[in-house]
Backbone as ProteinMPNN parsed JSONL, in Angstrom:
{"seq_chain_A": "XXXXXXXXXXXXXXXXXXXXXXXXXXXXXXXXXXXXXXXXXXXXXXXXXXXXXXXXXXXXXXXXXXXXXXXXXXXXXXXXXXXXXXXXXXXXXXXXXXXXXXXXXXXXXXXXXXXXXXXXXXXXXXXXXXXXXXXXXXXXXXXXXXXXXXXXXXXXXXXXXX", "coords_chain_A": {"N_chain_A": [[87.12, 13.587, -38.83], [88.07, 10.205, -38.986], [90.828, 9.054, -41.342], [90.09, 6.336, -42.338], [87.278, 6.006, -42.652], [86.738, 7.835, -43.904], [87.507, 7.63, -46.775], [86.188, 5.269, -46.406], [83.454, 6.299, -47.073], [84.103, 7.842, -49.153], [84.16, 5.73, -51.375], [82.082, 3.587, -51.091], [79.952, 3.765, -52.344], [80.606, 3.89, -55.029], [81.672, 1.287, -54.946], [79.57, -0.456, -54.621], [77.344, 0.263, -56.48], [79.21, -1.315, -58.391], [79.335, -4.037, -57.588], [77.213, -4.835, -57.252], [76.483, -4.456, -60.187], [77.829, -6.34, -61.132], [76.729, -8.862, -59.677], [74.568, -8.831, -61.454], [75.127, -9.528, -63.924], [77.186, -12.392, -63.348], [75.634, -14.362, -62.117], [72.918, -16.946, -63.053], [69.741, -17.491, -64.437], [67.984, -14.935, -63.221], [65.631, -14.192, -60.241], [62.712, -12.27, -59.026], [60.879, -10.469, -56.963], [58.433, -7.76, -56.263], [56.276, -5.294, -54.986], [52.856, -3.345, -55.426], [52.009, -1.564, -53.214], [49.303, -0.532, -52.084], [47.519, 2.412, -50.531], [44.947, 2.498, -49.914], [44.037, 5.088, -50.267], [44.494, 6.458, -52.571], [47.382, 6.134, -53.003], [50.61, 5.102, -53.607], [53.276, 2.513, -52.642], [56.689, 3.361, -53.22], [60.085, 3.305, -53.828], [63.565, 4.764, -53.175], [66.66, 4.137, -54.755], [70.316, 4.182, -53.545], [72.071, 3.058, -55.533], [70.946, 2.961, -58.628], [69.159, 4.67, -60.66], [66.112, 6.767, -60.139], [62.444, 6.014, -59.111], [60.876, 3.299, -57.897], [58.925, 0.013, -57.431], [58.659, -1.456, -54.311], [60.403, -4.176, -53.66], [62.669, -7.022, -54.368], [65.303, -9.619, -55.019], [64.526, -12.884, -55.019], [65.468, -15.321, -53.15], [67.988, -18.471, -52.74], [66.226, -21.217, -51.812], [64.125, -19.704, -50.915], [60.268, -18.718, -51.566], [58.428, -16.902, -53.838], [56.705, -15.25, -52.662], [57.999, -15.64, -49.863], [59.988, -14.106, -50.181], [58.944, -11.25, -51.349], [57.806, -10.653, -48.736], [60.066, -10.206, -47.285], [61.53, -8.22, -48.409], [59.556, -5.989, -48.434], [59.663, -5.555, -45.573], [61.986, -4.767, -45.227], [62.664, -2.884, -46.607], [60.685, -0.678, -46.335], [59.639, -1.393, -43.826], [56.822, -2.422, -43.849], [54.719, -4.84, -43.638], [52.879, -7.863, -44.353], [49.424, -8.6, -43.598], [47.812, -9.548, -44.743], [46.584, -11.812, -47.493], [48.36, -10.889, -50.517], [47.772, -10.167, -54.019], [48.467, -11.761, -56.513], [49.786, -10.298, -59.313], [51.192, -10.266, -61.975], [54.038, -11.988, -64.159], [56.884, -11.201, -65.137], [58.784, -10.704, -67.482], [62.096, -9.135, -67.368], [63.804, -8.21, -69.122], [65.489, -5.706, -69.601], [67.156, -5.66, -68.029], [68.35, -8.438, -68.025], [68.3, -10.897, -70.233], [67.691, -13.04, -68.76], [65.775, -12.478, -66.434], [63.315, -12.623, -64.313], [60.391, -11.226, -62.978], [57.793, -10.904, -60.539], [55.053, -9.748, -59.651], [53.106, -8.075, -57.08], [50.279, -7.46, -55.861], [49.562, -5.357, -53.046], [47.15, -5.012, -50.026], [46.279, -5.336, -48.021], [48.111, -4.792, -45.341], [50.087, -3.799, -42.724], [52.437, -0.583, -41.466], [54.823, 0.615, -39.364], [55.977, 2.813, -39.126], [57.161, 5.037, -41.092], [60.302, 4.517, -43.123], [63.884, 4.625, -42.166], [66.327, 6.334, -43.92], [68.602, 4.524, -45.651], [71.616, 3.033, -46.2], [71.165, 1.487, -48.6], [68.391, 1.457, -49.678], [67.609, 5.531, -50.11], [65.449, 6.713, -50.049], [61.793, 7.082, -49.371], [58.26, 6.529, -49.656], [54.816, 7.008, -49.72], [53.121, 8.098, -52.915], [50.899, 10.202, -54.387], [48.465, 8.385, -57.232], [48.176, 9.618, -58.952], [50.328, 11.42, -59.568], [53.105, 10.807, -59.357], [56.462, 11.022, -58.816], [58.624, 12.429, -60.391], [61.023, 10.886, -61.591], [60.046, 8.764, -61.229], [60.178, 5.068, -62.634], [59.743, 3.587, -65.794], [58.583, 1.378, -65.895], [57.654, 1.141, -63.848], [55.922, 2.709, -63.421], [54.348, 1.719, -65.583], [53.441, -0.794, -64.49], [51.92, -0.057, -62.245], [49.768, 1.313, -63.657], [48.652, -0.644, -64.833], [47.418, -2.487, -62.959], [45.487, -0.63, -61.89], [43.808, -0.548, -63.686], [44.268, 1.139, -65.966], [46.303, 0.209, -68.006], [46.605, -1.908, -70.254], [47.853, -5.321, -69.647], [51.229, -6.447, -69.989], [53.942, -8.576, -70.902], [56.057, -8.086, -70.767], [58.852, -6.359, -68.375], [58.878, -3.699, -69.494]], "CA_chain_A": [[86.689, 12.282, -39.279], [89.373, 9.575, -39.672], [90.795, 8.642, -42.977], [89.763, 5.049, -43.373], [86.047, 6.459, -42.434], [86.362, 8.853, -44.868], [88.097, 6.622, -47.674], [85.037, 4.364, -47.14], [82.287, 6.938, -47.476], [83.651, 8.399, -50.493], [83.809, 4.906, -52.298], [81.606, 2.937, -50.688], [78.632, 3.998, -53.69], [80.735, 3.201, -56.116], [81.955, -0.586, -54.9], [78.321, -0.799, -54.37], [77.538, -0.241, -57.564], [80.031, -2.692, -59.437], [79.197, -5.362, -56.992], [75.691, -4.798, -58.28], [77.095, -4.973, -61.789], [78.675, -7.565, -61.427], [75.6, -9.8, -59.156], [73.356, -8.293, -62.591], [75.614, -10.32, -65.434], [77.051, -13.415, -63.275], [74.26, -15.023, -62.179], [72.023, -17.416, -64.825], [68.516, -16.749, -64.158], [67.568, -14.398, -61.849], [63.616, -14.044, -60.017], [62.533, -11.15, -58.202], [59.549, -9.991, -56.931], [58.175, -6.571, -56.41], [54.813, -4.742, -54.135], [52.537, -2.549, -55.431], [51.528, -1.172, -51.964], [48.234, 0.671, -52.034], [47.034, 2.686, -49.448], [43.137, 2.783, -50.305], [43.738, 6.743, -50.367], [45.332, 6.815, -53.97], [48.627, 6.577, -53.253], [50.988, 4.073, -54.034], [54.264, 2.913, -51.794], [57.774, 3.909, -54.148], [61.464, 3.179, -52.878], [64.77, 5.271, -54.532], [67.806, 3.452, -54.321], [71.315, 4.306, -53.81], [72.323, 2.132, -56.639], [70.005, 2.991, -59.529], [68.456, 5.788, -60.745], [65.019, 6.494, -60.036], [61.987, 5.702, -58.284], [60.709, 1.888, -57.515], [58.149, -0.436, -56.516], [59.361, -1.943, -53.136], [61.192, -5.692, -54.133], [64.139, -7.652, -54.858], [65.387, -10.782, -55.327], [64.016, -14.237, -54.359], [66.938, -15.948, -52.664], [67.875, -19.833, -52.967], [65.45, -21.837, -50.778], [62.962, -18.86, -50.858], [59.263, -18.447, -52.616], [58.111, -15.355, -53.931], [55.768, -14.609, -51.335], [58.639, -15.239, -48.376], [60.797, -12.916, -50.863], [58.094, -10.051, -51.186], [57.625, -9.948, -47.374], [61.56, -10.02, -46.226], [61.997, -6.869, -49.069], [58.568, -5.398, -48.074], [59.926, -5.11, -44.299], [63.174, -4.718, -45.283], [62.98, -1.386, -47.572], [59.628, -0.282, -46.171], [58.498, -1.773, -42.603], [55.6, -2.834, -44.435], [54.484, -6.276, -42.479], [51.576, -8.461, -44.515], [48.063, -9.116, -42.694], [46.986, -10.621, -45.861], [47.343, -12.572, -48.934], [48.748, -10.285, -51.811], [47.294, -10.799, -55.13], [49.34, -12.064, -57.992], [49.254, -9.284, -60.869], [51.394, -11.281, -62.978], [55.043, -12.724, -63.979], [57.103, -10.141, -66.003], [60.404, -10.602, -68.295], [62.771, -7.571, -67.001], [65.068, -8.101, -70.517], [66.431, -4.62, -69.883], [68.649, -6.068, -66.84], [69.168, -9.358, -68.426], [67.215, -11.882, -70.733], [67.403, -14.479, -68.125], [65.391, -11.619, -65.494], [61.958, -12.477, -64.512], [59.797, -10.437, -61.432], [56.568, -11.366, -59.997], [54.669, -8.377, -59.165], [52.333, -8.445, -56.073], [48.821, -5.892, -55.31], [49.227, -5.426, -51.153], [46.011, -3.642, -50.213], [46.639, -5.701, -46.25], [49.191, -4.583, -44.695], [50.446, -2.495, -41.498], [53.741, -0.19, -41.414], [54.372, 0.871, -37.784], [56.293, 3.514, -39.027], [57.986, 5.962, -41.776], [61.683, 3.756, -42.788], [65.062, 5.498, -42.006], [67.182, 6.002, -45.308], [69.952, 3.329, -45.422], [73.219, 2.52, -47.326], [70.299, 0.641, -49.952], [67.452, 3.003, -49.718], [67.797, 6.649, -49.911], [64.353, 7.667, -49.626], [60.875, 6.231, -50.007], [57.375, 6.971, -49.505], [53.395, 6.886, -49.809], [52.89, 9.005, -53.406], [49.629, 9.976, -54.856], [48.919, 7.719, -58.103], [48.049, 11.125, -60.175], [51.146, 12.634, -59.272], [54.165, 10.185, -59.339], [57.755, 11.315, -58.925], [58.993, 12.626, -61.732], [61.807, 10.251, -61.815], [59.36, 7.214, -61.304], [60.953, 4.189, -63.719], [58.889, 3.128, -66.672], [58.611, -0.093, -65.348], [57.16, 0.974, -62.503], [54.722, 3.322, -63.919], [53.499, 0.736, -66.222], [52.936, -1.913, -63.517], [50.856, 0.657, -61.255], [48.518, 1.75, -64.599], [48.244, -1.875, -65.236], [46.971, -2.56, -61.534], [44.694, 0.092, -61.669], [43.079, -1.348, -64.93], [44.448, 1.626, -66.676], [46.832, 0.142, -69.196], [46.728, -3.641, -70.556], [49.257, -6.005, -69.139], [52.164, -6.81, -70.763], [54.519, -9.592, -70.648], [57.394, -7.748, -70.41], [58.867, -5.274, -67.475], [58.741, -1.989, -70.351]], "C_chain_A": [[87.937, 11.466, -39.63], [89.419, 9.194, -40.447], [90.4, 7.625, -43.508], [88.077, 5.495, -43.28], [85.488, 7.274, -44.049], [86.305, 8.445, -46.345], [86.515, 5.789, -47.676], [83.523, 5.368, -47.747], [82.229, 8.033, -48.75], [83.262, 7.262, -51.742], [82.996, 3.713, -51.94], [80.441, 2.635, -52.171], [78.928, 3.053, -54.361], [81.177, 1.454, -56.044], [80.661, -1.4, -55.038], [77.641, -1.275, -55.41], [78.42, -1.148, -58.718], [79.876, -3.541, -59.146], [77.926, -5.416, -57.462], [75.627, -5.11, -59.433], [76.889, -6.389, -61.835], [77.247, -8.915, -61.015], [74.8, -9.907, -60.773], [73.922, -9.888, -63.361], [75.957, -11.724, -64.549], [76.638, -14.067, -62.718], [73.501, -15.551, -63.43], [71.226, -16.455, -64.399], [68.34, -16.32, -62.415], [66.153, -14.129, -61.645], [64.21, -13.173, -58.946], [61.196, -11.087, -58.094], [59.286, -8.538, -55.932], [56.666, -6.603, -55.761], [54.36, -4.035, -54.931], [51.832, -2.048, -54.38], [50.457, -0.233, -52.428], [47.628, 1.18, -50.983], [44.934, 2.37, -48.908], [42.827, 4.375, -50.349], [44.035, 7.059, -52.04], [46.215, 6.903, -54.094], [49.026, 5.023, -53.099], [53.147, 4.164, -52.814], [55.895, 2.914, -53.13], [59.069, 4.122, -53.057], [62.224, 3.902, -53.66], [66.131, 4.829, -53.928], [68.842, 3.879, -54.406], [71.894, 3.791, -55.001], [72.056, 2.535, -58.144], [69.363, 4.758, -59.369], [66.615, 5.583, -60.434], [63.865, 5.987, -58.544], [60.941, 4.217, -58.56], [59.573, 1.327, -56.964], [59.243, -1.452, -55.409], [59.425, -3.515, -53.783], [62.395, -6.084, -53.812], [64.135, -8.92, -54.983], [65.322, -12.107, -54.469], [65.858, -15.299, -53.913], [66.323, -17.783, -52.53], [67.195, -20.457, -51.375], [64.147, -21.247, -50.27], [61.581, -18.373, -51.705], [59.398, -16.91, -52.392], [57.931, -13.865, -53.311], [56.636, -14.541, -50.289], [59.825, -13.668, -49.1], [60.2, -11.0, -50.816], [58.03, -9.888, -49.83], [58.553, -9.718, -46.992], [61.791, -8.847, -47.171], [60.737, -5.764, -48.783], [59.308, -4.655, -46.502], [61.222, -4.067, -44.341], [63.478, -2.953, -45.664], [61.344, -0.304, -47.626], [58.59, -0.428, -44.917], [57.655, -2.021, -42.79], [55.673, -4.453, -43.943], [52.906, -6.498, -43.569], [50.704, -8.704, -43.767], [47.448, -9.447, -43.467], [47.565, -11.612, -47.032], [47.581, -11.537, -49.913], [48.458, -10.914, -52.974], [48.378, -11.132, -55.984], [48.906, -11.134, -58.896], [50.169, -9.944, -62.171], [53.564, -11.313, -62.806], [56.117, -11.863, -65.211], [58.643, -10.41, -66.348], [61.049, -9.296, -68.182], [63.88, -7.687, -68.085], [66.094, -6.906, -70.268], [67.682, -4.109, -68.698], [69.375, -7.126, -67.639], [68.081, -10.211, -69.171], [66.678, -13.002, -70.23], [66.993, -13.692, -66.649], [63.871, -11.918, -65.456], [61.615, -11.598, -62.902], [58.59, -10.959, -61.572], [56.252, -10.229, -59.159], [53.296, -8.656, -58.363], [51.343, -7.597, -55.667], [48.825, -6.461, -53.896], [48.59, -4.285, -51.138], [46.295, -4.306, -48.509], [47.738, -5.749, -45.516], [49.273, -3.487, -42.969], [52.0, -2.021, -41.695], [53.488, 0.861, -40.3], [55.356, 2.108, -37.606], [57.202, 4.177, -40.028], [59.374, 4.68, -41.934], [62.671, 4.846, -42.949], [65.468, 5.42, -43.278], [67.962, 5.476, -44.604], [70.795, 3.512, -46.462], [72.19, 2.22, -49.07], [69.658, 1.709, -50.095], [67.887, 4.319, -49.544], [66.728, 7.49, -49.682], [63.026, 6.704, -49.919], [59.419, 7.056, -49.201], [55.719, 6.709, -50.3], [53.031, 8.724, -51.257], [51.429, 9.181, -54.133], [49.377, 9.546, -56.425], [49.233, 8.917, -59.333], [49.206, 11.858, -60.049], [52.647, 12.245, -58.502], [55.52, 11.295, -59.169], [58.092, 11.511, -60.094], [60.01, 11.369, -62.591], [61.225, 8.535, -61.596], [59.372, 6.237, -62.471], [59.495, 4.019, -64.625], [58.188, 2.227, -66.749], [57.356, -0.285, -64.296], [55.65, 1.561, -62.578], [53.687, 2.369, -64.436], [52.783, -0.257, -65.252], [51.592, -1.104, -62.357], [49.858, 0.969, -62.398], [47.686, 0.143, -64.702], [47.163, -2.259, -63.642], [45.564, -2.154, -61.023], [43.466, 0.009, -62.901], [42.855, 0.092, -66.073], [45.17, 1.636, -68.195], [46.688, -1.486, -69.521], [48.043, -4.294, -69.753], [49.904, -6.243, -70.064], [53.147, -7.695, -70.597], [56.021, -9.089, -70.201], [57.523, -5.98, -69.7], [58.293, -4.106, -68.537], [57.946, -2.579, -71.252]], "O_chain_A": [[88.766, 11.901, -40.429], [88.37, 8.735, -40.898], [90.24, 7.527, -44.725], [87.577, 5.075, -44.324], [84.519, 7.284, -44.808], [85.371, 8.759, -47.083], [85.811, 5.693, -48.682], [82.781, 5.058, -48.679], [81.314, 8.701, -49.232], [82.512, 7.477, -52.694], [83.286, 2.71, -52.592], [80.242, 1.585, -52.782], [78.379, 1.968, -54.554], [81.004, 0.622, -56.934], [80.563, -2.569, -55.411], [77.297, -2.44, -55.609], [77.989, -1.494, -59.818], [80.085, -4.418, -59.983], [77.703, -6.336, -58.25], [74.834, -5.957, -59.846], [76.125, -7.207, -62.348], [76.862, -9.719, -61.864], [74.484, -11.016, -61.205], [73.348, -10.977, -63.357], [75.085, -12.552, -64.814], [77.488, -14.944, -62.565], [73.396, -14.96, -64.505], [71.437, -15.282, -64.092], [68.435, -16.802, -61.286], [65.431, -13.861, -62.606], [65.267, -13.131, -58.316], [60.409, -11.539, -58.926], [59.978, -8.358, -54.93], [55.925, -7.578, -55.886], [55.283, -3.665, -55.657], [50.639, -2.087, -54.679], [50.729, 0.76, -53.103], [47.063, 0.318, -50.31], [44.194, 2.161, -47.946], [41.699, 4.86, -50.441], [43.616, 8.117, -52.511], [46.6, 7.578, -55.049], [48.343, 4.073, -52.717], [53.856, 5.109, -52.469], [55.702, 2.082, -54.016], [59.134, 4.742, -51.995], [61.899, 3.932, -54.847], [66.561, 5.14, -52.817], [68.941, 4.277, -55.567], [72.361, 4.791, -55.546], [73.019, 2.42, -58.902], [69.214, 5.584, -58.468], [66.005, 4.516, -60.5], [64.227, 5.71, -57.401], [60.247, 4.247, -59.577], [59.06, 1.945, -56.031], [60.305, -1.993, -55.717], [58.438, -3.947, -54.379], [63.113, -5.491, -53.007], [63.051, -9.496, -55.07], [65.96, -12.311, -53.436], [66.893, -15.663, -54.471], [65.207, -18.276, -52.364], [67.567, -20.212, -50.227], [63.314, -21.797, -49.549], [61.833, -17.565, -52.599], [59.923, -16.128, -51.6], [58.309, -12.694, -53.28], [56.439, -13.583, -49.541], [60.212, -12.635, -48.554], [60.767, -9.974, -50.44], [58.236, -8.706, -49.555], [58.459, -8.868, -46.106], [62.565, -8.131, -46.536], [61.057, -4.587, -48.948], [59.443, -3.439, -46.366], [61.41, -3.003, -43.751], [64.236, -2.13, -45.15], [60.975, 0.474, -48.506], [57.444, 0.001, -44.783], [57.034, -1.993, -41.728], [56.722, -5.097, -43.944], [52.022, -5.643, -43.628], [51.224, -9.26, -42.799], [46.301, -9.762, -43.149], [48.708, -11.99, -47.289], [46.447, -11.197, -50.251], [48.778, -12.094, -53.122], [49.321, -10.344, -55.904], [47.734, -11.12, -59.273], [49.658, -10.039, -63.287], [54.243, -10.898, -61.867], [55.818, -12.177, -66.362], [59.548, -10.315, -65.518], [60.609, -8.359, -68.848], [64.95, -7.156, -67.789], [67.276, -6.985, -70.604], [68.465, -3.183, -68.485], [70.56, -7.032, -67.961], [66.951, -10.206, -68.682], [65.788, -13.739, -70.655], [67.645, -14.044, -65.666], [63.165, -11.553, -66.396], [62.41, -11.425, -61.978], [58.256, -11.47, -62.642], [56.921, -9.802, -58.218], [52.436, -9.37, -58.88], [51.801, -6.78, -54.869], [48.355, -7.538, -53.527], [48.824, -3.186, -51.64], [46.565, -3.39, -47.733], [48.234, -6.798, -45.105], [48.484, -2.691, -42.461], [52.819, -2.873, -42.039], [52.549, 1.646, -40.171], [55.654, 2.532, -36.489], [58.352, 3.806, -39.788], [59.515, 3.925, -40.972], [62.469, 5.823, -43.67], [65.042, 4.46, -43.92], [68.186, 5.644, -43.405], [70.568, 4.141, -47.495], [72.452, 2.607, -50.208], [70.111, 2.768, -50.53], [68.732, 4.372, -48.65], [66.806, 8.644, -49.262], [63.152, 5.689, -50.604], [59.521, 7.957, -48.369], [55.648, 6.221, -51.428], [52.821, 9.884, -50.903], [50.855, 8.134, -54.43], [50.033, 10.271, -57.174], [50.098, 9.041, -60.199], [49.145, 13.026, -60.433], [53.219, 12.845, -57.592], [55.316, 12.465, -59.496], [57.818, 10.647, -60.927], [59.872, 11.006, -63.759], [61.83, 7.477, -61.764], [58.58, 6.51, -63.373], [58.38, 4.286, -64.178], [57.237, 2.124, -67.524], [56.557, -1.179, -64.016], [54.61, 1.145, -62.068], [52.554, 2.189, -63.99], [51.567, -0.433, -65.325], [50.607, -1.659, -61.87], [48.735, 0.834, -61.911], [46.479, -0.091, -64.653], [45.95, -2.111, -63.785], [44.781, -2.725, -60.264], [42.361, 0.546, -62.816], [41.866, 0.268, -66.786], [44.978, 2.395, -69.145], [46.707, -2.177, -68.502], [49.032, -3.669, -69.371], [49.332, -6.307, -71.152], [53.372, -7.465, -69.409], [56.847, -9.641, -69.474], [56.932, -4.946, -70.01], [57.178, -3.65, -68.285], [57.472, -1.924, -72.18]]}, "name": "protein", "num_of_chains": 1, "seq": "XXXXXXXXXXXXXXXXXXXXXXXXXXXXXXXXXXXXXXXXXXXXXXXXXXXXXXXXXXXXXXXXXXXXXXXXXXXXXXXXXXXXXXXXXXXXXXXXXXXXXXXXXXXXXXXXXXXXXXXXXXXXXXXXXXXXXXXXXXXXXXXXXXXXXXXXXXXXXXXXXX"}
């Protein structure tokens, strides 16, 4: 393997992460929005990121000139091949404080969708998948948990991500 190859794939992570850092703090306000993909079997769709610990509802961040909804479908495809064939409900508008105080997400119930196939892990993603709701990932965020109980009209909503 040649050395600049090698050089990048040992620090590639970590630049990854600081540039992440760094996007987190300088930026004002940041919007995001987030899937809860449901199959209609009981399972729910969950991304795990190079970056971050843990496991995820499929999202990210709304870019300048972009709504919610074009945001949720370009991170839907993006980190999941997941393609809309419907309208996604609004589940609500959530303060993520424990990135930044100026962090909001918009969290989305997709019950219409098609995915035309399994996604490769990438540089971003490292793994992802269709899990059953009873029987989450161990490492499934708090965040994330909460937003799927809430969904399922197991826990109250709450205004804020945790």
């Amino acid at each position: 393997m040649p050395a600049l190859q090698t050089l990048r794939l040992k620090f590639e992570p970590v630049l990854r992460r600081v540039f992440h850092l760094y996007w987190r703090f300088a930026r004002g306000m940041t919007l995001g929005a987030r899937g809860v993909v449901l199959d209609g079997q009981g399972r729910v769709f969950l991304i795990k990121h190079s970056y971050v610990s843990g496991w995820h509802l499929p999202g990210g961040g709304v870019e300048v000139g972009e709504t919610f909804l074009d945001a949720l479908r370009r991170e839907l495809m993006e980190e999941g091949r997941i393609e809309l064939t419907g309208d996604p409900e609004l589940h609500g508008i959530f303060l993520n404080s424990h990135v930044s105080p100026r962090d909001h997400v918009a969290v989305y119930v997709v019950r219409k969708y098609q995915q035309d196939r399994a996604p490769d892990p990438n540089f971003e993603i490292v793994a992802s998948g269709f899990f059953e709701v009873a029987a989450l990932p161990d490492e499934t965020t708090l965040g994330t948990r909460l937003r799927i109980a809430e969904v399922l009209g197991r826990e109250p909503k709450r205004p804020t991500w945790r």
